[in-house]
C-alpha positions, 0 to 999 in steps of 0.5 A, a space after each residue: 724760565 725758573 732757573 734756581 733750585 730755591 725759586 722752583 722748590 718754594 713755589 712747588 712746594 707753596 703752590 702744592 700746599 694750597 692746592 693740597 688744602 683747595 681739594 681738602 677744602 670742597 669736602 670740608 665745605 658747606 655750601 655749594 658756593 663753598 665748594 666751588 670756590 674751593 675747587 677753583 683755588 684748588 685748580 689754580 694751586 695746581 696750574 700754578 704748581 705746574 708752571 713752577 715746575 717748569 711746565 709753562 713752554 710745554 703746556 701753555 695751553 692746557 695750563 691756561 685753560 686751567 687758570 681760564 676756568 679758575 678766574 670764570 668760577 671766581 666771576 661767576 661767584 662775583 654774579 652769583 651769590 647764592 645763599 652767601 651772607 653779607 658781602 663777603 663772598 663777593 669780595 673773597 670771589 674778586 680777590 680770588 679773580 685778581 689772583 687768577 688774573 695775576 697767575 694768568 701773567 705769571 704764565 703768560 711770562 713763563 711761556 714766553 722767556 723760556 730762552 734766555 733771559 734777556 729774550 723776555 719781551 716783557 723785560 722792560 723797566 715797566 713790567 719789571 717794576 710792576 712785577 716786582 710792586 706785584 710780590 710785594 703786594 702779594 707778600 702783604 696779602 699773605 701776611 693779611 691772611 695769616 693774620 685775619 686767620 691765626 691773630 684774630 683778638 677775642 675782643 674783636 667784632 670781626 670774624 676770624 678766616 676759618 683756618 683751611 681758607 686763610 692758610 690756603 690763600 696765604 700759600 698762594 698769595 705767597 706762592 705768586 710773591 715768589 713768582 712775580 719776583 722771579 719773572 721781574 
């Protein structure tokens, strides 16, 4: 389905960052929680990377399994909260379900253009402008979480991201621009 050296080589390389720092985030984690989140986003950086390389067609199945337990950890966060405080965690675990969701479409879209582009049965005007308003979403995510990571002001009452989780989330949300774009 990703035909142009540029699009595969920005989502390995994109996909295969966050999926980097979602591993490196379960040790760096405090709670139980954490980790599992960490370990769910780590999973989808790396279905996701895999679907980048062009893996989709062949192994539409193990991959979706993959996103399937990624978006059922972030559910189960949703319920569950835990020792979380507050309601960030809650909301970070529905941000983190949408993304699977969205990655489950990229793969489902993947698999299913593996012949032509023209042949994609999704290719009507609809789906491509919902793809294409898709990427600029998720490019206005990554930049939301480079932001509330690196940009923080001092004088400012919220919390910064910590770094691990605001570059890892911004990698994916860019990961998934270059991919809706390129199945639009």
């Amino acid at each position: 389905m990703f035909r142009g050296w540029f699009v595969v080589g920005a989502m390995v390389l994109l996909f295969g960052a966050a999926a980097l720092l979602g591993f490196a985030s379960i040790f760096r984690a405090k709670s139980v929680a954490a980790r599992v989140d960490a370990a769910a986003a780590g999973i989808l950086a790396a279905a996701m990377a895999a679907v980048g390389l062009g893996w989709a067609p062949l192994g539409v199945v193990p991959l979706g399994a993959a996103i399937g337990l990624a978006f059922l950890l972030f559910v189960v966060g949703i319920v569950y909260q835990g020792p979380r405080t507050g309601g960030a965690g809650r909301w970070s675990a529905i941000y983190g379900a949408a993304v699977a969701a969205l990655s489950g479409w990229v793969l489902l879209s993947a698999s299913s253009g593996a012949g032509s582009v023209t042949e994609h049965p999704g290719h009507e005007l609809g789906t491509i402008l919902a793809d294409i308003m898709g990427a600029f979403l998720m490019l206005f995510a990554a930049t939301g979480w480079l932001l509330g990571t690196f940009a923080m002001p001092a004088e400012s009452k919220s919390h910064a991201v910590p770094r691990l989780k605001g570059l890892r989330e911004a990698l994916m949300a860019a990961g998934l621009a270059v991919a809706l774009y390129a199945i639009s």
